[in-house]
Every structure is written in C-alpha cells, then in structure tokens.
C-alpha positions as CSV (number, residue, x, y, z in Angstrom):
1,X,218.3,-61.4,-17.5
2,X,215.9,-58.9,-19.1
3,X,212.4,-60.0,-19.6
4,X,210.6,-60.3,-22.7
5,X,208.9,-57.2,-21.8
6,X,210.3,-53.5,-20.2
7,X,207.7,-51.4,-18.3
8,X,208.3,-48.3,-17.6
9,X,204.3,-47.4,-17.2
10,X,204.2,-47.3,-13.4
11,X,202.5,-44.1,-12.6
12,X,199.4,-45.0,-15.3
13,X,199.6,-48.6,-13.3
14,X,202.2,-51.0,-11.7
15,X,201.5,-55.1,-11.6
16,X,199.9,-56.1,-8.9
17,X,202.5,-58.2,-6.3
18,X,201.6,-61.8,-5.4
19,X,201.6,-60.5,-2.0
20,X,199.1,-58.5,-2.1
21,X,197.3,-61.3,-3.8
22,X,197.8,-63.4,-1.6
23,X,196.5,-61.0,1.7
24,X,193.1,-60.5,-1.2
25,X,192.4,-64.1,-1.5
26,X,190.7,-65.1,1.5
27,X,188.5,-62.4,0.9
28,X,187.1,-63.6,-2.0
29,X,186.7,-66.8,-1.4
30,X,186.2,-67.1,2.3
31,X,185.2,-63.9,4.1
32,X,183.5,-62.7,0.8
33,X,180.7,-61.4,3.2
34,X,179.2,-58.2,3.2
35,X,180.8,-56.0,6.7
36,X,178.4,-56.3,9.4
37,X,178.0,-54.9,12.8
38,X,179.7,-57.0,15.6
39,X,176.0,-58.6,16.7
40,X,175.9,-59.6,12.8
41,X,177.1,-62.9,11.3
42,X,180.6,-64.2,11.7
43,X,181.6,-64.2,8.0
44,X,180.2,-60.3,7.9
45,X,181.9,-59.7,11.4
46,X,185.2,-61.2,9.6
47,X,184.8,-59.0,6.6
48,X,184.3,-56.2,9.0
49,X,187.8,-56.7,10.3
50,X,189.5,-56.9,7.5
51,X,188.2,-53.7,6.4
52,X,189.0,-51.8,9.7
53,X,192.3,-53.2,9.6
54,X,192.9,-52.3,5.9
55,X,191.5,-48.7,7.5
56,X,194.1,-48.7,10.6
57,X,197.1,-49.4,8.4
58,X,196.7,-47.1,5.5
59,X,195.8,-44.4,8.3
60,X,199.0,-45.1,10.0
61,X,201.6,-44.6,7.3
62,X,199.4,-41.2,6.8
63,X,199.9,-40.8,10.5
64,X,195.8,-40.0,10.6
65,X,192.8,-41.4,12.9
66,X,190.9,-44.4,11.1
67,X,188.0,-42.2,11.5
68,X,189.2,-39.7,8.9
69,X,190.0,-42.2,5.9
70,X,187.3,-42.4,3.6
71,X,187.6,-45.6,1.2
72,X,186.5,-44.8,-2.7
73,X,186.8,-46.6,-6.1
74,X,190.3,-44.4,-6.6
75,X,191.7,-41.2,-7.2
76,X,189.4,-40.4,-9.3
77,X,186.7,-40.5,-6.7
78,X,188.7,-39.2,-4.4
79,X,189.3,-35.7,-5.8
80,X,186.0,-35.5,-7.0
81,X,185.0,-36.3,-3.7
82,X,186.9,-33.7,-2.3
83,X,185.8,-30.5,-4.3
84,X,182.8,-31.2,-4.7
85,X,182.5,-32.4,-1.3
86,X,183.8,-29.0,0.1
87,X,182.2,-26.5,-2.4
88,X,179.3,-28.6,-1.9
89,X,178.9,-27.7,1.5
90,X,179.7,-24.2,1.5
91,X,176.5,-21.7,2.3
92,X,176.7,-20.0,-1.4
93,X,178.7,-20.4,-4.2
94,X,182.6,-20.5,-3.1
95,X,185.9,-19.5,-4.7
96,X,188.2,-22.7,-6.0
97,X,192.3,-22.2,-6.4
98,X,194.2,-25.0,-8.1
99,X,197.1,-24.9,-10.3
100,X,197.6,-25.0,-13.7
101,X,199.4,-28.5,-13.9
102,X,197.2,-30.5,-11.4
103,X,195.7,-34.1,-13.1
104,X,192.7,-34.8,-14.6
105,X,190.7,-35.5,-12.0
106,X,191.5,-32.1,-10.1
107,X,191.7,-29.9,-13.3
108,X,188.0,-31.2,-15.1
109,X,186.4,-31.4,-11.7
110,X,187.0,-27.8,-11.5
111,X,186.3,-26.4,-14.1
112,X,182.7,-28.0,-14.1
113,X,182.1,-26.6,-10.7
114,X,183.3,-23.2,-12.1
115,X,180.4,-24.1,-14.6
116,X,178.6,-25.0,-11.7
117,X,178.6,-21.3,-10.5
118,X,181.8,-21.5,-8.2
119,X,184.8,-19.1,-9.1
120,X,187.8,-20.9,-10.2
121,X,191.7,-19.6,-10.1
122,X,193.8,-21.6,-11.9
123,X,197.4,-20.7,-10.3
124,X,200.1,-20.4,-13.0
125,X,203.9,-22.2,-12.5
126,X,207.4,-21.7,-13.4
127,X,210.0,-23.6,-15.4
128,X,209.8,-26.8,-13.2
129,X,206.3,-26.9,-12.6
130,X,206.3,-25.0,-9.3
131,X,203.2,-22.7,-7.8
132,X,204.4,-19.3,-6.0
133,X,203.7,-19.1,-2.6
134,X,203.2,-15.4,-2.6
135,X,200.8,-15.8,-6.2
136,X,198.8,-18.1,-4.2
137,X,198.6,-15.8,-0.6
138,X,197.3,-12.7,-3.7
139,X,194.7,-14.9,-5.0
140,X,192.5,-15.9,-1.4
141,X,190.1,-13.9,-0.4
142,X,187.1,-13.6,1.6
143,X,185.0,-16.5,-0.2
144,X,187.9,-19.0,-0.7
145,X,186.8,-22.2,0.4
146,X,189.5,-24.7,-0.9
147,X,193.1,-25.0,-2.7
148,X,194.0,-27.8,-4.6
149,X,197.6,-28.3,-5.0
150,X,198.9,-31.9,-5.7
151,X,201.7,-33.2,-4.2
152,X,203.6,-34.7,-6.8
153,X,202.8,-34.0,-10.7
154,X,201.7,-37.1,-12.8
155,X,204.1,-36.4,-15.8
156,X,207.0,-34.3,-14.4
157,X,207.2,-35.4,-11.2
158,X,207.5,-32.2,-9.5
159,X,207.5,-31.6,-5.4
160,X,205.4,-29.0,-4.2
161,X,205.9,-28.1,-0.8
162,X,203.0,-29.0,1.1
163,X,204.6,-28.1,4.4
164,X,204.6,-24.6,3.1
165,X,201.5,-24.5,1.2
166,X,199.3,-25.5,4.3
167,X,200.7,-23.3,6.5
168,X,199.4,-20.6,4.2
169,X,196.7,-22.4,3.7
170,X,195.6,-22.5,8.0
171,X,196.8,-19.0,8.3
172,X,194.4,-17.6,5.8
173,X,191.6,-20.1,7.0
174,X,191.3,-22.3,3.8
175,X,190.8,-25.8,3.5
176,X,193.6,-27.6,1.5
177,X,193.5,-30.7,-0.4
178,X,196.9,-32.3,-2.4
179,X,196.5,-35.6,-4.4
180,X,199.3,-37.4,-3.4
181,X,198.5,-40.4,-6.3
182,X,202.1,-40.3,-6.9
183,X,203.5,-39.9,-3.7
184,X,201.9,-41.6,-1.4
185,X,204.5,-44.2,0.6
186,X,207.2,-42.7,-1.9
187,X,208.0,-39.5,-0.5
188,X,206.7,-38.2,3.4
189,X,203.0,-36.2,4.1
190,X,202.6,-35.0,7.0
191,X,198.8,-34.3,7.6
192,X,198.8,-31.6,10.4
193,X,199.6,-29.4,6.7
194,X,196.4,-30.6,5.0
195,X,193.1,-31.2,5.3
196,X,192.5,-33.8,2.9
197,X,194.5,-36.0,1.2
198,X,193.8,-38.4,-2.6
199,X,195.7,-42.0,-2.5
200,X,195.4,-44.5,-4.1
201,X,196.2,-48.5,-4.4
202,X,197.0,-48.8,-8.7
203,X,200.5,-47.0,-7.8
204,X,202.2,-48.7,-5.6
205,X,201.6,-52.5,-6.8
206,X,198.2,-52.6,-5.2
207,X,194.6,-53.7,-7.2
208,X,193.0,-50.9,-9.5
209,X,189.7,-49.4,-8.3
210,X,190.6,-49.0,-4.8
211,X,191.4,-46.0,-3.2
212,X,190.9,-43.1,0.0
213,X,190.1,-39.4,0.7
214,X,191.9,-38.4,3.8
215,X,189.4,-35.9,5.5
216,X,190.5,-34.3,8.4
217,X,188.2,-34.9,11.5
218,X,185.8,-31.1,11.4
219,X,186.0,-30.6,7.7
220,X,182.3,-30.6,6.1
221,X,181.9,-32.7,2.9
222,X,178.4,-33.0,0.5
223,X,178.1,-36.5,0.1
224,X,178.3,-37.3,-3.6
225,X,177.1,-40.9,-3.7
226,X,173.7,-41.7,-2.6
227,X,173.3,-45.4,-1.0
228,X,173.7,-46.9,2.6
229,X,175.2,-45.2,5.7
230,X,178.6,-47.0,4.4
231,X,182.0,-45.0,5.4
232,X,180.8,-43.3,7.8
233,X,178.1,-41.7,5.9
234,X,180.2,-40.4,3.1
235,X,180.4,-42.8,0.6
236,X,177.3,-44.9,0.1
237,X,177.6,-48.2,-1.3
238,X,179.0,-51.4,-0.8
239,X,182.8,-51.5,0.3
240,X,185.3,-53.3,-1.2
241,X,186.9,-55.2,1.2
242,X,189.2,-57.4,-1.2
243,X,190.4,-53.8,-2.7
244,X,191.1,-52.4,0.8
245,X,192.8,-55.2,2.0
246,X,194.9,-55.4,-0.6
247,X,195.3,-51.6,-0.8
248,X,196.3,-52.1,2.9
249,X,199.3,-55.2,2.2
250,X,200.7,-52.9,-1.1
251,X,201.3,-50.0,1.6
252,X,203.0,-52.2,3.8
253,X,205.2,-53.4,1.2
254,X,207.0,-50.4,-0.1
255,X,209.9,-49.6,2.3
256,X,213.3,-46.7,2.1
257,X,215.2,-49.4,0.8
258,X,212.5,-49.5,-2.5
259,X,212.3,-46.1,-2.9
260,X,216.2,-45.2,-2.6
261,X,216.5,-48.5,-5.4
262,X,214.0,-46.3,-7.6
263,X,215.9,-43.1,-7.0
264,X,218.9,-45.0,-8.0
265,X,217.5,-46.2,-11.5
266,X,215.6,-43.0,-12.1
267,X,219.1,-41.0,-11.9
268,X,221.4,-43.9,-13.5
269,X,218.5,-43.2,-16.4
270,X,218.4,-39.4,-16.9
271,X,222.2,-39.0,-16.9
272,X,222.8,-41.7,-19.2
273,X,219.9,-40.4,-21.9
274,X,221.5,-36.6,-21.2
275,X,224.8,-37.6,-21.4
276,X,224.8,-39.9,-24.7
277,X,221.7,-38.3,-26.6
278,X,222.2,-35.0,-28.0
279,X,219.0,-32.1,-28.2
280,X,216.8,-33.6,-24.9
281,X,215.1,-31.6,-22.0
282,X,214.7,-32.8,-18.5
283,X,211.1,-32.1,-17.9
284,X,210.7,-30.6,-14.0
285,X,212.7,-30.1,-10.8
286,X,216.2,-32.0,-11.2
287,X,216.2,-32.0,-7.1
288,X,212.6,-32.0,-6.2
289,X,210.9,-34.9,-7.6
290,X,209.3,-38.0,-7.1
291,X,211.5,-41.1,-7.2
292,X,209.9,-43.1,-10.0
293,X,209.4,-40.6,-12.6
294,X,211.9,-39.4,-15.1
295,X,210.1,-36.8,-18.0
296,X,212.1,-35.7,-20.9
297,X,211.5,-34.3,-24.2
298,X,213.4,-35.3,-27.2
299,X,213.6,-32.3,-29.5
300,X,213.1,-33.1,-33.4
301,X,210.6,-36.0,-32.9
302,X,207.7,-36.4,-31.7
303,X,207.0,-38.7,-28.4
304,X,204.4,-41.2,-30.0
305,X,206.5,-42.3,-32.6
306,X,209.2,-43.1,-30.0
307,X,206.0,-44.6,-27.9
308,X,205.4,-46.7,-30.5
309,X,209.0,-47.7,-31.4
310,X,209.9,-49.0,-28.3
311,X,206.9,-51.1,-27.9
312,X,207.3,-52.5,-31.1
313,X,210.8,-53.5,-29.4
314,X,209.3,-54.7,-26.0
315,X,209.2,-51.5,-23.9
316,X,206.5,-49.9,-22.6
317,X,206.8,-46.3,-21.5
318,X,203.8,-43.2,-22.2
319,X,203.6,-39.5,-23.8
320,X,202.6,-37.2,-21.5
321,X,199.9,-38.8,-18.3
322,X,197.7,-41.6,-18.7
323,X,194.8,-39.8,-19.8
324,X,196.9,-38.7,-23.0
325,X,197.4,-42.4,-24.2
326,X,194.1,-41.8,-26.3
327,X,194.4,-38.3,-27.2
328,X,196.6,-36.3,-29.4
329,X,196.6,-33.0,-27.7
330,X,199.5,-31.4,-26.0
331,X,200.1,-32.1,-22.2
332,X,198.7,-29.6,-20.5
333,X,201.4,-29.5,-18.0
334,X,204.4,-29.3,-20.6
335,X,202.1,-26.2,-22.0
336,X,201.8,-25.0,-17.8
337,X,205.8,-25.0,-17.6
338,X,206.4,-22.5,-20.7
339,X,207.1,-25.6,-23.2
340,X,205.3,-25.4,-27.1
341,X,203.8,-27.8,-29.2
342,X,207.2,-29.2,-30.4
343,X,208.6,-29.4,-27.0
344,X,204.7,-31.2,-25.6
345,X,204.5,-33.6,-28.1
346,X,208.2,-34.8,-28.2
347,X,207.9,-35.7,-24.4
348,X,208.2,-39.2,-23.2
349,X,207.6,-40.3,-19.3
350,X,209.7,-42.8,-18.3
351,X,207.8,-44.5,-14.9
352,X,209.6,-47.2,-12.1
353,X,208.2,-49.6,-10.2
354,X,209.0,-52.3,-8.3
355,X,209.7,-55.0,-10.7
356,X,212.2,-52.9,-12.6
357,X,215.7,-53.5,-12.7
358,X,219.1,-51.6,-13.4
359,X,220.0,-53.6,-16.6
360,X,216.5,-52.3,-17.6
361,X,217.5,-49.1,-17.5
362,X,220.8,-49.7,-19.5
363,X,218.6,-51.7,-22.4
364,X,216.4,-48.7,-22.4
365,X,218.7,-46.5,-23.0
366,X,220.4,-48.0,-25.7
367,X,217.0,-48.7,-27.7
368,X,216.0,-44.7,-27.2
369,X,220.0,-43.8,-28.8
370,X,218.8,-45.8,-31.8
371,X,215.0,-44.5,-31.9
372,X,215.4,-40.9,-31.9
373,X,218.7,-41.1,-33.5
374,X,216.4,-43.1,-36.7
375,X,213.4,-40.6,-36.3
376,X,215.5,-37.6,-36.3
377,X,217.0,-38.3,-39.6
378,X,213.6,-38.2,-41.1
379,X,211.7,-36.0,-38.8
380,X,210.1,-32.9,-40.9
381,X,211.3,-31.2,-37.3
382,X,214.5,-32.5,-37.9
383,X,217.7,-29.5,-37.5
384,X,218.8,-30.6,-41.3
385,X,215.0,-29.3,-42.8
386,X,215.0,-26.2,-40.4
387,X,218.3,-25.2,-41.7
C-alpha cells in the first residue's frame, strides 16, 4: 500500500527511524547530564560514555582513531570548520582550490575567505560534473594549503574519485578535505586518501543538527568557536550527546543490503521516466553516482511547477539542492556541467531513503507522465510555440 504521502526529499532530510529514537531517549531523560571526567558524577560519567561510544562507532565505519572525529552541529559546521580551520592556521594568506559544483557550505565559505585575503580557484567540470585530475595537478602551487573536492554532489549525485584525488593531493603536499554529506555509509571512504572528512547525521535517518569533521591526526586547524576545552579543544561548547548517540545508532543502521535496495529503486526510476517521457536529461554520471539520487531535467517546463504539482498530489521531491527551495536562481551546478537556464530550472531531484518503496517509484512515475505531459501543452517553452 502507498502512503498518503511520497518522499522523495532524502538528501535535504530523511525521517528520523524509531531506532535511533529509541538509542536517544535515555539521554534525555536519564543521562541528560553534562559529560564529565571519570572522577565526576555518575550521570556526567554516563553521558560521557555515551558520547565516546557515539565517537568509537562513527570513527569505525570511517575506519579513523576516535581522537580524530570532531563532533559539530552538521555539515555546515563542518566544512566551515574545515577551511577556515586550515587557512586559518596557515603563516600568511594561503591559496584555496575547490570546484565549481561543490555545496553551499564549501562554495560560500570560500569565497568569503577569498574576501578574506586567501586566493581561491574554483576548478571547472565536464558534462557529468567531474573535476580533471590533470586541471587540478596545473592549479597547486607553492602556497596551496587545501583542496576541497566533495565526494558525492548534492543535486547530481556525481562520484569523484577520492582515491585519485588524494594521491595527488599527498604527492604535491596539500591537505584535502571532501564532504561526504551524501555519501557517508552509502558508498566506501577510505581515509588514508584524505585529510578531513564532512558527515553528517540528517542523511541517513539520523536527528538534524548533529554532525563530524574527520581531521586527520597532525593536521593544524584555527579553532572557530570560542567556549570550553570541549572536543578536544576544537569545538568549544556543550556537546550534544542525544545528537551523537543517535548520529552513532543511524550509522549502524544502514547496511549493503539498504544501499543495493536504493540502487535498485534509483534505476527502476530513471529508466522508466527515460523510457515513457519524451525530451528529459539525466543529470550526471549514469555509472558513477550515489545510490539515492536520481537528477533529471524535463525540457519545456520548468522544475517548480512540476515541484509544485506533485505535492499538490502527495509527492514530495525538490528543484535543484536544498538551499534552492527558497530561491529562484539557477543551480549552480546544472550551470557548472554546461546546462542553461532552460535546462537549470526544468531540473527535478528525485532523493531515496529508507522508507521508500518500489511501488513508490511506479506511482511517481505515472504522476510525472501526467505533469509534464499537462505543463508542456501550455508551457511558453513548449516545442509547439518555438516552432
């Protein structure tokens, strides 16, 4: 049976599983205590443990040291964290490479610290959203402290490869972070290729405002908010424990079996939308992309009409990232992969989670053959006018 609701949202947020609920509860209601050293009290030496446990686990599926996960408010934080953190620390003003398709967090935190007096490279990509490896090799030079490269892109869902990236990266004596948002127990990072790494909780079924930095063990970061000696010195402020336990239980919920389900649905959905509506564009890699995330541009219409007609029939799926939902400029990464206007603003992202279900898929589909086959007929884009 199909719910009275579809959503496809997932990568702007997934509902939170009663699991992970479950694994927060007790620490809001029992070990609500603030984490204390082990000659503290018991509740703080209980809240303690939690967090260090949340710590241990979320370091494991990284395959890090608990010492080197930093816990933050989400990935916001965390890539702010880490370019400011680096260029922060750097003797004089460095030199900043990202690429042209990276998220918000990445892209405006840049570009302030290129106001900032740092110089910035913004690394262009081809058709399916991919950086060149030899572009990026031509662009380091003497003062390059860090690349940012994220591991899988918020609206196309594009691969890099990371494996390759760092390599460069180490040989040329860079630091490299990738915001793995979108990837993170989806897809496999290994962290001998990077030296810090964005995750967060609101992705994977977990609670908003909970997230982590990976920073490798000898990599120097400015500390960006003031407060106690929490996290190790890095983060001041007050932890929160509920977030990172929960954060902790979401991780060890996602398994192959989920993420070959999600493959499964994400394919079963682009064939059937290529195969039975006419004039649509898959948007990035066919073979090199993150399970959940299907991106495809309907040409003649524009994507918040479509938005807007399938939530008026229970279905919830975006234009562009997130950060669009409130905005009516073009995605920025449609622009980055050689697509116009027409082609940005006729995109929709189509976003799996958990809770999704083939049948979705197939209801989905059939409401899109009706939408875009109405808005085309009296689309000022339409083929009839252009004719």
């Amino acid at each position: 049976m199909i719910d009275e609701r579809i959503y496809l949202d997932n990568a702007s947020s997934t509902r939170l599983d009663e699991r992970v609920m479950e694994a927060i509860k007790p620490y809001l209601y029992e070990k609500y205590a603030v984490a204390t050293s082990d000659f503290g009290h018991t509740m703080g030496v209980d809240a303690k443990e939690g967090l260090e446990s949340a710590r241990e686990t979320i370091a494991s599926k990284l395959g890090a040291d608990v010492s080197e996960i930093v816990f933050t408010s989400g990935n916001a934080e965390s890539s702010n964290l880490a370019l400011k953190g680096v260029m922060g620390a750097v003797e004089n003003k460095g030199h900043l490479i990202i690429s042209a398709i990276e998220d918000f967090p990445v892209l405006h935190t840049a570009k302030k610290l290129e106001k900032q007096g740092h110089e910035l490279t913004i690394l262009s990509v081809d058709k399916d959203g991919f950086i060149s490896l030899s572009d990026l090799k031509d662009e380091i030079k003497e003062n390059t402290a860090l690349v940012s490269i994220q591991h899988g892109n918020q609206e196309i869902g594009t691969l890099q490869n990371i494996p390759e990236i760092g390599k460069l990266c180490a040989d040329e004596g860079v630091l490299f972070h990738t915001d793995a948002t979108h990837t993170f127990t989806r897809v496999p990072i290994d962290v001998k290729y990077v030296d810090l790494i964005t995750i967060s909780a609101h992705t994977i079924h977990g609670p908003k405002g909970i997230g982590a930095l990976y920073v490798s063990d000898g990599v120097k970061l400015e500390k960006q908010m003031e407060g106690g000696f929490q996290e190790k010195g890095r983060r001041g402020g007050l932890e929160n424990i509920p977030g990172a336990v929960g954060f902790a239980r979401a991780v060890e919920l996602v398994d192959e079996e989920e993420n070959e389900r999600l493959k499964e649905m994400r394919d079963h959905l682009i064939e059937r939308i290529q195969e039975e509506i006419p004039d649509t564009t898959l948007n990035g890699s066919r073979e090199k992309r993150i399970p959940q995330n299907a991106n495809i541009t309907f040409h003649y219409v524009e994507g918040e009409s479509i938005t807007l007609h399938m939530d008026m029939r229970g279905v919830a799926v975006s234009t562009g990232s997130a950060c669009f939902s409130a905005s009516l400029e073009a995605s920025h990464v449609i622009l980055g992969i050689g697509g116009d206007h027409e082609r940005a603003h006729g995109s929709v992202r189509f976003s799996l989670g958990r809770f999704n279900t083939m049948e979705e898929m197939d209801h989905t589909v059939e409401h899109m053959k009706e939408i875009v086959g109405r808005l085309r007929e009296i689309s000022p884009l339409g083929k009839e006018v252009k004719k």
